[in-house]
C-alpha positions as CSV (number, residue, x, y, z in Angstrom):
1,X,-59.5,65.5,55.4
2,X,-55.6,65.4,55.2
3,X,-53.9,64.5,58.2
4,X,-52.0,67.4,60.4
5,X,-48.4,65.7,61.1
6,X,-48.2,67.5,64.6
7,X,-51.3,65.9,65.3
8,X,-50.3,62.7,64.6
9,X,-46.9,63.4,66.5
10,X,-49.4,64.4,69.5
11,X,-51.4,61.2,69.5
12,X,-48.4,58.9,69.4
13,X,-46.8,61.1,72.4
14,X,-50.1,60.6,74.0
15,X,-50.5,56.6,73.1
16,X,-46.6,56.0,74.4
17,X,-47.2,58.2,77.5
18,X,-50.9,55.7,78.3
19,X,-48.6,52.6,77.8
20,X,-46.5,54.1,80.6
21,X,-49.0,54.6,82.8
22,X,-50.4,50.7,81.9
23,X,-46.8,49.6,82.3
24,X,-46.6,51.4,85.7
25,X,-50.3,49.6,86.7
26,X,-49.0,46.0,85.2
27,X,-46.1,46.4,87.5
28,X,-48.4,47.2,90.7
29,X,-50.8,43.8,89.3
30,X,-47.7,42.1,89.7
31,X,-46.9,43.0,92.8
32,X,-50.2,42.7,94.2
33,X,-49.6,38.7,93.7
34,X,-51.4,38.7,90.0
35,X,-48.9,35.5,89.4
36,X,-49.3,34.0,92.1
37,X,-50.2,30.3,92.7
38,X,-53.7,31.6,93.9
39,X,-54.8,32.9,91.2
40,X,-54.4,30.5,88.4
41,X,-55.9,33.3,86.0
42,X,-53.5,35.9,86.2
43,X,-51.9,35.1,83.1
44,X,-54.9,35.2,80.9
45,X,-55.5,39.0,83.0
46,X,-52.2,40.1,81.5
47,X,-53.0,39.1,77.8
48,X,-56.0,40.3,78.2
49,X,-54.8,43.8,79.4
50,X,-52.1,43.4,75.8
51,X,-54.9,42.5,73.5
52,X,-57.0,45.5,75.1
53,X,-53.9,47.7,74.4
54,X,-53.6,46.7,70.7
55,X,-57.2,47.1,70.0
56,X,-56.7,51.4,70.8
57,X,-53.5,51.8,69.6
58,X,-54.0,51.0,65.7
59,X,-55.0,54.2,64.4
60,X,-58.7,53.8,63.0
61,X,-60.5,54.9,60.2
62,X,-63.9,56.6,60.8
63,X,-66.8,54.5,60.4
64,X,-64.7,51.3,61.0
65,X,-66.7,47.7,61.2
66,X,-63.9,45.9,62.1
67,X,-63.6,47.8,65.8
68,X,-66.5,47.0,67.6
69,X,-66.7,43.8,66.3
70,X,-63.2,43.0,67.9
71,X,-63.8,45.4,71.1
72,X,-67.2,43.1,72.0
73,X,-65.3,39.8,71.3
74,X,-62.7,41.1,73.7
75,X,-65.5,42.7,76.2
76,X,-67.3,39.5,76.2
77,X,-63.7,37.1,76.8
78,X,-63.4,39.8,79.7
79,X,-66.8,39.0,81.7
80,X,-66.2,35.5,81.1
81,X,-62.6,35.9,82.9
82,X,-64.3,38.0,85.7
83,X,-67.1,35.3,85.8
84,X,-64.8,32.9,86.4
85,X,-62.4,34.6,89.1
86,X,-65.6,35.9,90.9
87,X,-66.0,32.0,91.7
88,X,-62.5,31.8,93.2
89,X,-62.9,35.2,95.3
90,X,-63.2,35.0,98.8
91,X,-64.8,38.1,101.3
92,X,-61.3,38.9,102.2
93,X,-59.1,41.8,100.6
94,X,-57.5,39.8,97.3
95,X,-55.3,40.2,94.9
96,X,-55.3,43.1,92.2
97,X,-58.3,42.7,89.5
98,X,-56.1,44.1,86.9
99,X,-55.7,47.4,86.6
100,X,-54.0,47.6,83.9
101,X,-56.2,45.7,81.9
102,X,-59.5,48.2,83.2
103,X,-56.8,51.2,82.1
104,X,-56.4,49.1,78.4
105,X,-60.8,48.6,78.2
106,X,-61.1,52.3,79.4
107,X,-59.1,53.4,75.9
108,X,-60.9,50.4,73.9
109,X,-64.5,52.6,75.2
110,X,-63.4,55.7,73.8
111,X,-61.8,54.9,70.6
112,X,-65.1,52.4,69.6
113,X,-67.4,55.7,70.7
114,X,-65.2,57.9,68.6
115,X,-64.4,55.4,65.4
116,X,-66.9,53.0,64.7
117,X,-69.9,52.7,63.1
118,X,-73.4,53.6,64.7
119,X,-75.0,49.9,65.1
120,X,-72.8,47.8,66.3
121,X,-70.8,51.0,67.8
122,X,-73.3,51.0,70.6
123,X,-73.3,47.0,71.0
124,X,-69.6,46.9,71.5
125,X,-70.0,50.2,74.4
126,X,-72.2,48.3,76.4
127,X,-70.3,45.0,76.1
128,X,-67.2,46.7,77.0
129,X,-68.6,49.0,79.7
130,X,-70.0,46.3,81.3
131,X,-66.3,44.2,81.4
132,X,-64.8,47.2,82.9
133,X,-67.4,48.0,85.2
134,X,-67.7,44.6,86.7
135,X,-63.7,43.8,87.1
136,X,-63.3,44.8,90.3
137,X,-65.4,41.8,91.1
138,X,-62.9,39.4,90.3
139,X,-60.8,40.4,93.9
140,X,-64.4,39.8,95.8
141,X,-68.0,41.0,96.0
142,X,-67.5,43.2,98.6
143,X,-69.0,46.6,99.1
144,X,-65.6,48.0,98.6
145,X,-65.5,46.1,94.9
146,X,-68.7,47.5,94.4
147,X,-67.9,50.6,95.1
148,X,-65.2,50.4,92.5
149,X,-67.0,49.0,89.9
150,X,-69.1,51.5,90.2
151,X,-65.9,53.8,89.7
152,X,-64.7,52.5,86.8
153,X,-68.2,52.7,85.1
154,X,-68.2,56.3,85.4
155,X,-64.9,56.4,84.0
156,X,-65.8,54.2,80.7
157,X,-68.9,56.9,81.0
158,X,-66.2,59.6,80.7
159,X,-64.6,57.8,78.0
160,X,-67.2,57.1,76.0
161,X,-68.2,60.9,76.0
162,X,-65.1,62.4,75.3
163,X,-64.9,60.3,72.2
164,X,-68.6,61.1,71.1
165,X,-68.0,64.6,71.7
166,X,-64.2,64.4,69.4
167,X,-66.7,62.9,66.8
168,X,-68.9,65.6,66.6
169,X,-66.3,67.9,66.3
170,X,-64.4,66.3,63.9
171,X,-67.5,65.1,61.8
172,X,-68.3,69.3,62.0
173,X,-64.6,70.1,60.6
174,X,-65.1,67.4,58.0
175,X,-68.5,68.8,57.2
176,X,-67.2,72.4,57.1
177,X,-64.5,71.2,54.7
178,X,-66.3,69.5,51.9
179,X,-68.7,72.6,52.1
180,X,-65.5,74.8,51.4
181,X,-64.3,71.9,48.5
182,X,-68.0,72.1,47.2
183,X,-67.6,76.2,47.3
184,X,-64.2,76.1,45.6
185,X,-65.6,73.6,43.0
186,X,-68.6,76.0,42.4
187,X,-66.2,78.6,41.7
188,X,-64.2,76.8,39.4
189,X,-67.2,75.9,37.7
190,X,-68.0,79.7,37.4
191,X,-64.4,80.2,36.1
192,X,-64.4,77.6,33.5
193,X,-67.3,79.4,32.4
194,X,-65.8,82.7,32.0
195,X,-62.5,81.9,30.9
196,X,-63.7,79.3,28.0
197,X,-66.6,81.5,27.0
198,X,-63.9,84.2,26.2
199,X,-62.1,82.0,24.3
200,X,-64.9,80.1,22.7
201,X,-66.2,83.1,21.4
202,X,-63.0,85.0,20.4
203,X,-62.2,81.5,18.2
204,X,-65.2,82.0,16.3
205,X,-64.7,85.6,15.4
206,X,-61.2,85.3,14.7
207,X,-62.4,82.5,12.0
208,X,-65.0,84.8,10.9
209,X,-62.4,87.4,10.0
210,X,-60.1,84.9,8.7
211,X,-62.5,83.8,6.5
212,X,-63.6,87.5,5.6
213,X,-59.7,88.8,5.1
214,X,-58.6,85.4,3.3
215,X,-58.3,86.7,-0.5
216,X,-57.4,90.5,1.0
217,X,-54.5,89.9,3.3
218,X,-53.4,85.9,3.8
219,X,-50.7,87.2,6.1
220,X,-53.4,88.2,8.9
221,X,-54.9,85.2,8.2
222,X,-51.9,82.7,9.5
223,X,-52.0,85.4,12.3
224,X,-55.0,84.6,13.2
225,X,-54.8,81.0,12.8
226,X,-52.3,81.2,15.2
227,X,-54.2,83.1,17.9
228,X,-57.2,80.8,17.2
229,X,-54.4,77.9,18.4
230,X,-53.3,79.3,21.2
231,X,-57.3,80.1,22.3
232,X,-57.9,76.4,21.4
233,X,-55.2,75.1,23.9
234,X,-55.8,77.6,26.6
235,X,-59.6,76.0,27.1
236,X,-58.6,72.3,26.4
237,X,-56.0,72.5,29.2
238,X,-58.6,74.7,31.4
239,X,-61.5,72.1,30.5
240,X,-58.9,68.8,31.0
241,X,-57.8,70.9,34.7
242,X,-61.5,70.8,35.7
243,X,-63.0,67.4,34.8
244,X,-59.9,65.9,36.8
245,X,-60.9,68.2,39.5
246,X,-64.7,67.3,39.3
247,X,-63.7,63.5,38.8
248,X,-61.3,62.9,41.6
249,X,-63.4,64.0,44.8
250,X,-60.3,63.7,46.7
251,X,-58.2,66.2,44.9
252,X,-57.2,69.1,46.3
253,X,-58.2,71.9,44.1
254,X,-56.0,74.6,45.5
255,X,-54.9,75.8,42.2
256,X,-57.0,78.0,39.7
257,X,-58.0,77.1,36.3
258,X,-56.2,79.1,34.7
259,X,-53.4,82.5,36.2
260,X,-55.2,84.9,38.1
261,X,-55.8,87.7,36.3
262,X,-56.5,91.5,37.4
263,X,-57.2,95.0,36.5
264,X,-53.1,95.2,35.5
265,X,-53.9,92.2,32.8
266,X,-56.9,94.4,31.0
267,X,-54.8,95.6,28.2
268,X,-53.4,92.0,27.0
269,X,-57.2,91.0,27.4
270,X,-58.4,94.3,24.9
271,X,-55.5,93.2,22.7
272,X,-56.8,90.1,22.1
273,X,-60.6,91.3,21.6
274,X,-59.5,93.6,19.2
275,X,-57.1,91.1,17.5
276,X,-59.9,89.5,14.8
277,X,-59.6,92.6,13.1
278,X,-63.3,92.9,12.7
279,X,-66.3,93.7,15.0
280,X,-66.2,96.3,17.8
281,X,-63.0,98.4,19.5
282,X,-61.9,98.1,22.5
283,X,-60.9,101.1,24.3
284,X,-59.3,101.5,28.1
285,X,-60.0,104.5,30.2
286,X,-57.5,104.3,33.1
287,X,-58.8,106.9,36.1
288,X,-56.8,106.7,39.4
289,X,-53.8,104.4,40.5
290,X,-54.7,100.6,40.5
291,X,-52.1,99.9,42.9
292,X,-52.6,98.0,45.9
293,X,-56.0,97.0,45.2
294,X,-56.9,93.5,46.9
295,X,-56.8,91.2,45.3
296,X,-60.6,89.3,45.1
297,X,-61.5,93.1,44.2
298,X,-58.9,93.2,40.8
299,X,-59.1,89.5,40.0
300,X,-63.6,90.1,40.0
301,X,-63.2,93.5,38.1
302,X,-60.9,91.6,35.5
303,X,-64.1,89.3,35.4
304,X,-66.5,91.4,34.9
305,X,-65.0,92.9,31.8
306,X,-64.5,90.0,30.6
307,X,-67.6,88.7,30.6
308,X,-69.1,92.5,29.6
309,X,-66.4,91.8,26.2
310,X,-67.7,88.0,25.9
311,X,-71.2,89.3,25.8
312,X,-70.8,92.1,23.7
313,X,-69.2,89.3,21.0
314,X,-72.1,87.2,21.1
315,X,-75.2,89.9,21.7
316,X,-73.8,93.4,19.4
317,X,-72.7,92.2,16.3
318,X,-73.6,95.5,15.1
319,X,-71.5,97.9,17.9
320,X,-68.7,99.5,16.9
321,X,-67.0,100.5,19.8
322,X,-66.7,99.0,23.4
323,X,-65.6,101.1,25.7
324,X,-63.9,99.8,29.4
325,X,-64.0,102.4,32.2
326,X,-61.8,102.1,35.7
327,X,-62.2,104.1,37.9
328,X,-60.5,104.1,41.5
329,X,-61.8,106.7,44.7
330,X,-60.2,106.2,48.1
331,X,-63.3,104.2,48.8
332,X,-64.4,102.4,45.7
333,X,-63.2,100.7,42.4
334,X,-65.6,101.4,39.5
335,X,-66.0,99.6,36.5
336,X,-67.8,100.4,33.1
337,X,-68.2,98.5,30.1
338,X,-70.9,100.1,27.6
339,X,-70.9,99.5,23.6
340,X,-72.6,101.6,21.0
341,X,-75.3,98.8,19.3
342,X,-78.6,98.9,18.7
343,X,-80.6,98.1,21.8
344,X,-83.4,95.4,21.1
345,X,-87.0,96.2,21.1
346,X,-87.8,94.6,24.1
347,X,-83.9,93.6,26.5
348,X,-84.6,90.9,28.6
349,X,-83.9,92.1,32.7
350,X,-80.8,90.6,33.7
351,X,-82.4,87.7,35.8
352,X,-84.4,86.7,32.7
353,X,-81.4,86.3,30.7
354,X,-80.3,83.1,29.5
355,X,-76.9,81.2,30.9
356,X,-74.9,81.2,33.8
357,X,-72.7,84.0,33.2
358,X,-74.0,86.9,34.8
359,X,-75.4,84.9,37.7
360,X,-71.8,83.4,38.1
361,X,-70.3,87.3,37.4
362,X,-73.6,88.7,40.3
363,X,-72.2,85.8,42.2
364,X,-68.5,86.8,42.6
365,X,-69.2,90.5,42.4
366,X,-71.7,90.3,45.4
367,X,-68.8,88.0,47.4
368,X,-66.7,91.0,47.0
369,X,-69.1,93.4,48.9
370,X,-69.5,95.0,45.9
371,X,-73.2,95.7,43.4
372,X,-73.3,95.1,40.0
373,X,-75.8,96.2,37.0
374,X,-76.2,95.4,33.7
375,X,-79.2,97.1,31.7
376,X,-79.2,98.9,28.2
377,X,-77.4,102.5,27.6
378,X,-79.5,106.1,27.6
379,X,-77.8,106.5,24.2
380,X,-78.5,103.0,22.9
381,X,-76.0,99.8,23.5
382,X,-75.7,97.7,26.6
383,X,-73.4,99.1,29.8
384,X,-72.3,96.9,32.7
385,X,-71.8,98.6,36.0
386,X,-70.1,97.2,38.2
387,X,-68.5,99.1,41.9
388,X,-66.3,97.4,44.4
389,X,-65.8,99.2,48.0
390,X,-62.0,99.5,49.0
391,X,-61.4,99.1,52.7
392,X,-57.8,100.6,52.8
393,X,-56.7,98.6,55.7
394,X,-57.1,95.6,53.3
395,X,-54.9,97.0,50.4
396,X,-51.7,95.5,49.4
């Protein structure tokens, strides 16, 4: 997930204003006669409070190893130091245990229960728990000192649970957001289908009439080479956009495959279905003003009859005509696309039919809030029918 720079701003505000606030408790170590000739271990307190310190500072990386290996080598250095100053305590009020070091072993519990890995994650909290509960100890074994170990265990308790629960929330955000990267992908993958399927199939009929109007007209024929070439590189740079979008998990597909097109872009689309010269018309019948419309409802009716055109190409060799219909209410978008062919014997139901492109098209159409059909004509041929609803306090 990529990093939000106020966040990051945030943390650092937030690290600088905890060194403070160790800074301020160092200070009050000091004064309590941490130095002192008494207490022959106060230096080693201080480093250790600085190591402690840069162990939660370093920004880590989820699921880090290194962490808790470090936090239990420096949990374990502090019981040995509270071991050995327990020794020297007497019954009497002593110096400071370190404070600022607890503060520093406090941060070092919350970010190995927010950061590291699961095993050795729980290994390093205990170790480390159990340094900061049992520092007070070093200034005497007391009630008092026990009373404030006992303290500063429910504070590495605290700790430890606020960095669990930032975990689960930001394992949920991570999981929410390859599910929408996986969702994008998926439509991509629905869109390469569409767009290269047009063009795949419009390449082949253009040759077909090339080859049919070679010897008649050899002008139409570089025309059409020359439409065949610009089909050709439109679905190489589609297909070269998506495989480095498939092969690089960490890219950030924010881009479509290929313009978004909507119900405005129709007529170039019937241009270039009719451009072979051969095989079935195109026709547009405009009903209502397009304007406005949102735009997932103009880019999926753009889709639909573009698949409606694809199939008719592949399926109705024999139709003559293919006729779009748009339609626009104040409270739905209709679409139509119906050719004139000879209906098979037996039509296969929609669900039954082979490929991905009216799933992908039932898909998109459904995501729309709108229904779609696809079924043979009363009068023969094939007719798509597709309705969006338009909510008109979502128009543009």
């Amino acid at each position: 997930m990529p990093n939000n720079p106020n966040r990051m701003i945030l943390r650092r505000l937030a690290q600088l204003a905890a060194l403070g606030a160790m800074a301020l408790l160092g200070i009050f170590d000091v004064a309590q006669g941490l130095f002192q000739g008494s207490e022959p271990l106060g230096l080693i307190k201080v480093l250790l409070a600085i190591a402690a310190a840069a162990v939660w500072l370093p920004v880590h990386r989820p699921g880090s190893t290194r962490l808790p290996k470090v936090a239990m080598a420096l949990g374990a250095f502090s019981l040995l130091v509270t071991l050995a100053s327990s020794v020297q305590a007497d019954t009497s009020y002593g110096p400071s245990w370190g404070l600022a070091e607890s503060a520093a072993l406090l941060g070092v519990c919350y970010v190995v229960a927010r950061h590291s890995t699961a095993g050795l994650g729980f290994s390093a909290i205990v170790v480390v728990g159990a340094a900061v509960s049992f520092v007070p100890l070093r200034a005497g074994q007391t009630y008092v000192y026990v009373i404030f170990g006992l303290i500063q265990a429910l504070a590495a308790a605290a700790a430890i649970g606020l960095g669990i629960y930032l975990r689960i929330i930001e394992g949920s955000r991570q999981r929410a957001f390859d599910a929408v990267r996986a969702e994008q992908r998926a439509e991509f993958a629905r869109d390469l289908h569409d767009f290269i399927a047009h063009h795949v199939t419009g390449i082949v009929v253009q040759a077909q009439g090339a080859k049919f109007i070679a010897e008649q007209d050899p002008k139409r024929v570089l025309q059409a080479l020359d439409q065949i070439e610009q089909a050709g590189a439109e679905t190489m740079a589609s297909m070269r956009r998506m495989v480095g979008v498939l092969r690089d998990p960490e890219s950030k597909p924010d881009a479509p495959l290929a313009p978004v097109a909507g119900v405005h872009e129709l007529g170039p689309l019937l241009e270039q279905f009719n451009a072979p010269g051969n095989g079935p018309k195109a026709r547009m019948h405009l009903d209502g003003d397009l304007d406005g419309l949102p735009v997932e409802i103009s880019t999926s009716a753009y889709r639909v009859v573009m698949e409606a055109l694809t199939n008719i190409r592949q399926h109705a060799p024999a139709a003559s005509a293919a006729d779009v219909w748009i339609r626009r209410t104040p409270e739905w978008l209709l679409v139509r696309v119906a050719n004139d062919g000879v209906t098979p014997a037996r039509t296969p139901a929609p669900r039954d039919r082979p490929g991905y492109g009216l799933v992908g098209l039932t898909e998109r159409v459904r995501a729309a809030g709108g229904r779609i059909s696809a079924m043979p004509g009363i009068e023969g041929g094939w007719v798509v029918d597709a309705a969006f609803p338009i909510d008109s306090r979502t128009t543009t």
